[in-house]
TORKOL-4160 file (C-alpha; in steps of 0.2 Angstrom, whole numbers, padded with zeros to 4 digits, m for minus):
116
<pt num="1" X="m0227" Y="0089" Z="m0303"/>
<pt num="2" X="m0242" Y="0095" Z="m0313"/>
<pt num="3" X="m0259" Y="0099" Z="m0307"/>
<pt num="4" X="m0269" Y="0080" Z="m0306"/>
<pt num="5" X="m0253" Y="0074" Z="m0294"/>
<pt num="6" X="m0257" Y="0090" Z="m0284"/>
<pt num="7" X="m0276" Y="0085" Z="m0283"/>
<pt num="8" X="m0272" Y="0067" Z="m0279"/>
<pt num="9" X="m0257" Y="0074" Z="m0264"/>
<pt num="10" X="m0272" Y="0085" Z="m0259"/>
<pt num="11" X="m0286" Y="0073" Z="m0258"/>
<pt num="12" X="m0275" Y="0058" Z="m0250"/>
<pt num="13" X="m0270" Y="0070" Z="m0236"/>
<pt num="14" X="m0288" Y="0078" Z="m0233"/>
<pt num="15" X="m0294" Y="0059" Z="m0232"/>
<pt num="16" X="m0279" Y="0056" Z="m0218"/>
<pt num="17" X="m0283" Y="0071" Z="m0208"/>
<pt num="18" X="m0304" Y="0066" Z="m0209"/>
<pt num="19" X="m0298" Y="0048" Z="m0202"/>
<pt num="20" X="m0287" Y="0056" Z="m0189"/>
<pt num="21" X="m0303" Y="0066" Z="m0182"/>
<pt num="22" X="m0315" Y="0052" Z="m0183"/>
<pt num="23" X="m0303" Y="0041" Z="m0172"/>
<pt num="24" X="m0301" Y="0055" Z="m0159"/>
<pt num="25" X="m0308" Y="0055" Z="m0143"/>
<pt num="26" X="m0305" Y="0072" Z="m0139"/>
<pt num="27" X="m0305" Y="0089" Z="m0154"/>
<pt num="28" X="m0297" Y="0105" Z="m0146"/>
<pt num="29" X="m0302" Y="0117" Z="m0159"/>
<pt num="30" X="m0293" Y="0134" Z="m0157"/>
<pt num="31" X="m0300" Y="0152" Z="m0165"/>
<pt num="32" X="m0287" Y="0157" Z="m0178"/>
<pt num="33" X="m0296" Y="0172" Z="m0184"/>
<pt num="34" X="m0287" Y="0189" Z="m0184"/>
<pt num="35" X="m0295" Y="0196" Z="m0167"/>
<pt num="36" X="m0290" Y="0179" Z="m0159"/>
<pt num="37" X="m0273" Y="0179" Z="m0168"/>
<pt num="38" X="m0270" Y="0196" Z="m0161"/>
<pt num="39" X="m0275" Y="0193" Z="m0145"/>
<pt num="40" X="m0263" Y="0179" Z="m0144"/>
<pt num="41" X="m0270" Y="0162" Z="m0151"/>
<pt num="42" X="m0254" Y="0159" Z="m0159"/>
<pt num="43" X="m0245" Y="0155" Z="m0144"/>
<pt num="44" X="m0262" Y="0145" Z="m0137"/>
<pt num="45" X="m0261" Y="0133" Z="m0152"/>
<pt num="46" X="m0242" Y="0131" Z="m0151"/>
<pt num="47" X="m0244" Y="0127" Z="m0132"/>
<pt num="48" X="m0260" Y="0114" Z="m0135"/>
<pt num="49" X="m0245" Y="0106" Z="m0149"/>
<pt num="50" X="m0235" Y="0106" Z="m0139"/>
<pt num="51" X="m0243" Y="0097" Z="m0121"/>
<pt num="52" X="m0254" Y="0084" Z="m0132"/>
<pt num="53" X="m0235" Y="0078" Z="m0140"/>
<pt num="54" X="m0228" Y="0079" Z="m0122"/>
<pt num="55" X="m0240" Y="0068" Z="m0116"/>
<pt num="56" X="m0243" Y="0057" Z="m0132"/>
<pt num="57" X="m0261" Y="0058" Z="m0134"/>
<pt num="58" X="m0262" Y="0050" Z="m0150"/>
<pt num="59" X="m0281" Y="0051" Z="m0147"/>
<pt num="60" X="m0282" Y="0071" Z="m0148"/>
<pt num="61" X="m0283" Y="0081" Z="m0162"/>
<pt num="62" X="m0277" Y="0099" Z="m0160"/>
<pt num="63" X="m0285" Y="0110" Z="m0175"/>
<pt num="64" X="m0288" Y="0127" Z="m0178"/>
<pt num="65" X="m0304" Y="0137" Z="m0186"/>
<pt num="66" X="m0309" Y="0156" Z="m0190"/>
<pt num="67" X="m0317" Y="0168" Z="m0182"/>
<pt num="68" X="m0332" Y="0165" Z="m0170"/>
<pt num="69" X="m0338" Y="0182" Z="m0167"/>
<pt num="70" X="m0335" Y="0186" Z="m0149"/>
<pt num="71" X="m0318" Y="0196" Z="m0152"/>
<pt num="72" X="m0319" Y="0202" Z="m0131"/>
<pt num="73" X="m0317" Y="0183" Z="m0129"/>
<pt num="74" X="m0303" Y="0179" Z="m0139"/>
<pt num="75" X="m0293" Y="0170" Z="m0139"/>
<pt num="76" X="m0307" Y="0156" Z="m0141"/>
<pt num="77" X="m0304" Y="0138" Z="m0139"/>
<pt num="78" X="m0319" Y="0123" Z="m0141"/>
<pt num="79" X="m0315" Y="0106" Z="m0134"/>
<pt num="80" X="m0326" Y="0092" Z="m0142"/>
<pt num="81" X="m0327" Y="0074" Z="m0135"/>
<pt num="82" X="m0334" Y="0060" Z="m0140"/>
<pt num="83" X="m0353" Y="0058" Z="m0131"/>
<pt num="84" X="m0351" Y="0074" Z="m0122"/>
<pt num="85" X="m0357" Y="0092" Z="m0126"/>
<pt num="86" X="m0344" Y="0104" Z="m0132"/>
<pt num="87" X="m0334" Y="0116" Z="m0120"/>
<pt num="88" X="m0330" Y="0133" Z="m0126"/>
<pt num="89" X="m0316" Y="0140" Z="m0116"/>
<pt num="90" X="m0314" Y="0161" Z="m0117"/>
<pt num="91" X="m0300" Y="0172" Z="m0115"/>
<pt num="92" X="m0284" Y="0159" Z="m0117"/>
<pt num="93" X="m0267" Y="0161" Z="m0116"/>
<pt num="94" X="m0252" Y="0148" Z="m0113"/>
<pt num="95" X="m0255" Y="0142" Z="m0094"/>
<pt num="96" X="m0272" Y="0142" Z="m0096"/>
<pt num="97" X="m0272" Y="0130" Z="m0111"/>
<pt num="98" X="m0258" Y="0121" Z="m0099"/>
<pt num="99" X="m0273" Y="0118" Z="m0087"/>
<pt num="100" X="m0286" Y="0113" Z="m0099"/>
<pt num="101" X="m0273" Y="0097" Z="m0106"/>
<pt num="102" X="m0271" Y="0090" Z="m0089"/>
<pt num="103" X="m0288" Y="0095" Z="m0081"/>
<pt num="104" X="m0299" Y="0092" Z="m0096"/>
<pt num="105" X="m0291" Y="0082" Z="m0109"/>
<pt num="106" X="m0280" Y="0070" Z="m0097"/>
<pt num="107" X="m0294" Y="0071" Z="m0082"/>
<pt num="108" X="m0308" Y="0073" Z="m0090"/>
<pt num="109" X="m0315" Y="0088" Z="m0079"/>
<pt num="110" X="m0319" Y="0104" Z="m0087"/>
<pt num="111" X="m0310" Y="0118" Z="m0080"/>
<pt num="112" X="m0326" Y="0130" Z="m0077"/>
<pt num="113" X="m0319" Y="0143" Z="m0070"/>
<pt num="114" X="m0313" Y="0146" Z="m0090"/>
<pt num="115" X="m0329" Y="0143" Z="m0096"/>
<pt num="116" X="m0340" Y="0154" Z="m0108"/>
């Protein structure tokens, strides 16, 4: 395979993952930085995998971004939806990224007491 093939693999699956997040209604967005992955976002993104497959929720996208700066919140998490103003959710671990699927995502209520 030489470089150009690269490219084009490279380019067709960024195009694919744009059109994935343009057709979700919900974006949970986890902190993948080193004091998030230190405190433990590995196993938060795993679990948010894990219960949007469970569930089926072919309309939710699960990524991951760097650091945001407020390492005494990590692990950080932002859930986007479509016409509503995002939720950034502080101090996450496996249950409570458990909570936020059903309660957020599937329900639609914010679980505030999670809130930052």
């Amino acid at each position: 395979m030489n470089l150009e093939e690269l490219k084009k693999i490279r380019e067709k699956a960024q195009k694919d993952v744009e059109l994935r997040q343009k057709q979700a209604r919900v974006r949970i967005v986890v902190g993948m930085g080193t004091s998030g992955i230190a405190a433990g976002a590995r196993d938060v993104l795993k679990t948010f995998v894990e219960e949007v497959g469970k569930r089926n929720l072919s309309d939710v996208v699960v990524t991951q971004t760097g650091e945001k700066g407020l390492a005494s919140q990590e692990p950080m998490v932002e859930v986007f939806e479509e016409d509503k103003p995002a939720v950034v959710y502080g101090n996450m671990n496996a249950e409570k990224a458990k909570r936020v699927v059903v309660e957020h995502v599937v329900n639609g209520h914010p679980v505030s007491e999670f809130a930052i």
